[in-house]
C-alpha positions in Angstrom: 0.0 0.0 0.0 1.5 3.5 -0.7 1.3 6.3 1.1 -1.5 8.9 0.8 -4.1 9.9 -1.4 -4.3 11.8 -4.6 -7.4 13.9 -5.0 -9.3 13.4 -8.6 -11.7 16.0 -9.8 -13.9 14.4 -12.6 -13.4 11.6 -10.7 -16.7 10.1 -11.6 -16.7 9.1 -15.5 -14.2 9.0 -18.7 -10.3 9.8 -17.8 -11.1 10.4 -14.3 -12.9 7.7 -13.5 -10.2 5.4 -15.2 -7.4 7.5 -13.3 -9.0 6.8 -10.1 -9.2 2.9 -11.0 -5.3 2.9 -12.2 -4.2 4.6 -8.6 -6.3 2.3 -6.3 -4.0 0.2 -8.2 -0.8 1.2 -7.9 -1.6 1.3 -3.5 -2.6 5.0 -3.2 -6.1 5.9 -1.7 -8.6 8.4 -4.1 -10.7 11.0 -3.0 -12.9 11.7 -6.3 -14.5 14.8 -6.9 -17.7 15.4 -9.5 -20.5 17.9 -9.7 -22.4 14.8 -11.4 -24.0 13.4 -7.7 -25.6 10.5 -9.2 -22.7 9.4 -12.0 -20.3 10.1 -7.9 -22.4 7.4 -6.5 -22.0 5.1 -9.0 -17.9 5.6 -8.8 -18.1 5.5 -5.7 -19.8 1.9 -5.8 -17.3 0.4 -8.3 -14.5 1.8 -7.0 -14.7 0.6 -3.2 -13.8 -2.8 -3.4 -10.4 -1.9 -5.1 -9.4 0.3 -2.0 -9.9 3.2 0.0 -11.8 5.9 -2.0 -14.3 8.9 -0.9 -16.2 10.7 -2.9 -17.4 14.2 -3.2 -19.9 16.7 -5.0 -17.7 19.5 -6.1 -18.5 22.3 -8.4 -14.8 23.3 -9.3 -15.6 27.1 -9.2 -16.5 27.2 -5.9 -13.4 28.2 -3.7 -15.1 27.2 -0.5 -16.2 24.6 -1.1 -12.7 22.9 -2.9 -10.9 24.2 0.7 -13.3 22.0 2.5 -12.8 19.0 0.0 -9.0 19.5 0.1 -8.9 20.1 4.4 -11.2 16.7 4.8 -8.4 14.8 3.0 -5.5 16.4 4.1 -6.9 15.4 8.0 -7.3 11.6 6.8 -3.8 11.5 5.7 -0.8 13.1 3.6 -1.6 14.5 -0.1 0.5 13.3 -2.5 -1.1 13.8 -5.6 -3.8 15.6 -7.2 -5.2 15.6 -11.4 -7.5 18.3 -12.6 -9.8 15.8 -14.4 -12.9 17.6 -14.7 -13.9 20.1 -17.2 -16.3 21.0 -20.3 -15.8 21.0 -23.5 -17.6 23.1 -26.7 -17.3 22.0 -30.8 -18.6 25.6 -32.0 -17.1 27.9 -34.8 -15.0 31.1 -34.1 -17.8 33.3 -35.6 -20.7 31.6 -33.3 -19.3 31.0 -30.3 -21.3 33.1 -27.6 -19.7 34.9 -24.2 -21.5 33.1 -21.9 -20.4 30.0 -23.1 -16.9 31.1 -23.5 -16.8 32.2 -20.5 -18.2 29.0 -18.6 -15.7 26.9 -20.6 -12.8 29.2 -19.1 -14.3 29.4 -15.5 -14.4 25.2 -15.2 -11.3 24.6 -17.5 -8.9 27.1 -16.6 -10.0 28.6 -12.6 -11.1 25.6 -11.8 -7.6 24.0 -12.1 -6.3 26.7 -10.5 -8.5 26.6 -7.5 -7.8 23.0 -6.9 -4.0 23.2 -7.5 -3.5 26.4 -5.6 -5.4 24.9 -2.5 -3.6 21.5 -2.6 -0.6 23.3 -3.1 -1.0 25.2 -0.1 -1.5 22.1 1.9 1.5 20.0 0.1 4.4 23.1 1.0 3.7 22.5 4.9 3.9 18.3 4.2 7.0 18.0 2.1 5.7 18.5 -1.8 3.7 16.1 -4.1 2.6 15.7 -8.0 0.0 18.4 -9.5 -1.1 16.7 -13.0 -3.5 18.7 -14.7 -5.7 17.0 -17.6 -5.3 19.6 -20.8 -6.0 18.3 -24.2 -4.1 18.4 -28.0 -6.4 21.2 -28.8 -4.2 23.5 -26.4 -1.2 22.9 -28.3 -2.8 22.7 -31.9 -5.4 24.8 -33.4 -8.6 23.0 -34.5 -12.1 23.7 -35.9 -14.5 25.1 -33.1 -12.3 25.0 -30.3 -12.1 28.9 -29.7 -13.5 28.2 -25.9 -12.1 24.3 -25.5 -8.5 25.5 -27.2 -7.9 28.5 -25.5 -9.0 27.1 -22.0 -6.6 24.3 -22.5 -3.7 26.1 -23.7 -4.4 28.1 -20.5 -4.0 25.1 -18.5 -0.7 24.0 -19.9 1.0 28.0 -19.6 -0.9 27.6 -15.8 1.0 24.1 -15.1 4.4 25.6 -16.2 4.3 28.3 -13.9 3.2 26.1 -11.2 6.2 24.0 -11.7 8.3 27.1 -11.7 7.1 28.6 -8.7 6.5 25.8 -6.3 9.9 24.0 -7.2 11.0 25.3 -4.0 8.6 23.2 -2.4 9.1 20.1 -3.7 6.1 20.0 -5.5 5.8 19.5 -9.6 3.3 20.0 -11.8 2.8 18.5 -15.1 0.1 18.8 -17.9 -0.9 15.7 -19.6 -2.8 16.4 -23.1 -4.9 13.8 -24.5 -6.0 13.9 -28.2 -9.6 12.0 -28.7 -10.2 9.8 -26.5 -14.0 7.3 -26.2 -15.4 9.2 -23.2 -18.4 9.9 -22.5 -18.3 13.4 -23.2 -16.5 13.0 -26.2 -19.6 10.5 -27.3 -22.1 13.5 -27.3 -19.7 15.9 -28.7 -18.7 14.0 -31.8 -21.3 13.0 -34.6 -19.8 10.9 -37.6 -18.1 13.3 -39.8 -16.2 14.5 -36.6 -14.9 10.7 -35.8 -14.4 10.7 -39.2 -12.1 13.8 -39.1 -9.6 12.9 -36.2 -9.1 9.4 -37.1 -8.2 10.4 -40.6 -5.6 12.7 -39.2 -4.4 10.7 -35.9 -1.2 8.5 -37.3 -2.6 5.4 -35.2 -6.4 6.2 -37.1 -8.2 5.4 -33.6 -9.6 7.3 -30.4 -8.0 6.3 -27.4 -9.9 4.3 -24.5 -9.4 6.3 -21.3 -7.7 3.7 -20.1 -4.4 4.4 -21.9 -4.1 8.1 -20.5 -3.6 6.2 -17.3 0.2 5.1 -17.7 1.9 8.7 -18.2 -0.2 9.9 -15.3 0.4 8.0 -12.6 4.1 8.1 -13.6 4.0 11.5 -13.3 2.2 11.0 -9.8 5.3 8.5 -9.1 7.7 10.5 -6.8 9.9 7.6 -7.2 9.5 7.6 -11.3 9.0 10.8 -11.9 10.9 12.8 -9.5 12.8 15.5 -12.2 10.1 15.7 -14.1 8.2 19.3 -14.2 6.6 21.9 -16.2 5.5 19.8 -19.0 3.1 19.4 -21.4 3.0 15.7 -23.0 0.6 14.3 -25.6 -1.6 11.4 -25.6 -2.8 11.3 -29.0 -1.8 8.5 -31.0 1.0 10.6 -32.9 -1.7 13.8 -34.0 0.2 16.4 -32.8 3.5 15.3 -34.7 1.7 14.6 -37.7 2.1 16.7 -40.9 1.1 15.2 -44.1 0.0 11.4 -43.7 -1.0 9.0 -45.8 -4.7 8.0 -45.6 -5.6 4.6 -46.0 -7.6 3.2 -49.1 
């Protein structure tokens, strides 16, 4: 068993539901974090009977409310980790993409992470460091179709994760972005139709989505003190060579 926990927000479906499964393997205890209450319950359900997990309903905008979340585990025993899983996502053109919605995507992608870092962070300086690993995406290092909000919030992230690693080095605490390309969530299911599929598997060298499984290996290495240890500030793709890619050769 290792020591601590790591706190997961979007904890309760897709990439942070399977991160939560892949560190109650590894020995560490989860405390999972989702504004979904019913999708929580569920987690919570599977999850148990692979080790010690707690689950909360968190809206990641609400300071408070992620102090409390981050106090209650730092009482039950040391924070070693946390991943920024949760966020929302828009496929909307440049032209017709409204404030509001903007906005919202900015407020859960970007202050969210920062919230939730900032107040773990806190609490890992006064217990001798840990791992930050926030969840970005390829569309914050590429530019894509629709992705004013989604792209811009993401490349927020990974700047945000860089100067976290630069300014809480001191502490012993790194931070890391990881950035998936498309990967069969749930999310992902309602965002994409069939010409969309279509689209990133014709330009993703392996021609496949990921499952959210496989986003699992980098970050719990990058949780890995032991592993990971001079890793910090950044930003590494999970996307089945997309962001690499120039010209490739489709298949007929």
């Amino acid at each position: 068993m290792r020591e601590g926990f790591v706190a997961i927000t979007g904890g309760a479906s897709g990439i942070g539901f399977a991160i939560a499964e892949a560190c109650l393997a590894k020995g560490w205890g989860v405390a999972i974090a989702d504004q979904n209450a019913g999708a929580l319950d569920a987690a919570e359900r599977q999850l148990a009977p692979q080790g010690s997990v707690d689950g909360t309903t968190l809206d990641v905008t609400d300071e408070v409310a992620i102090e409390a979340w981050i106090d209650r585990i730092a009482a039950a025993g040391r924070l070693v980790g946390v991943v920024t899983a949760a966020g929302i996502a828009a496929d909307v053109p440049f032209l017709d993409t409204p404030a509001d919605r903007f906005r919202r995507i900015h407020d859960v992608n970007v202050l969210g992470t920062f919230l939730v870092c900032r107040t773990a962070a806190r609490v890992m300086r006064a217990t001798g460091g840990g791992s930050l690993v926030t969840i970005a995406s390829v569309a914050g290092l590429r530019g894509s179709k629709g992705r004013a909000a989604y792209g811009s919030s993401k490349a927020a992230v990974i700047n945000l994760t860089q100067v976290m690693a630069v300014d809480l080095a001191r502490y012993s605490i790194r931070a890391n972005a990881v950035c998936p390309g498309p990967v069969d969530t749930p999310l992902v299911r309602t965002m994409h139709d069939a010409a969309t599929r279509k689209a990133w598997i014709d330009h993703v060298p392996q021609r496949r989505y990921a499952e959210p499984r496989e986003i699992t290996g980098l970050v719990t290495f990058l949780l890995d003190e032991e592993a990971s240890s001079f890793v910090t500030g950044q930003a590494i793709a999970v996307d089945g060579g997309f962001a690499a890619a120039g010209l490739t050769a489709l298949e007929t």
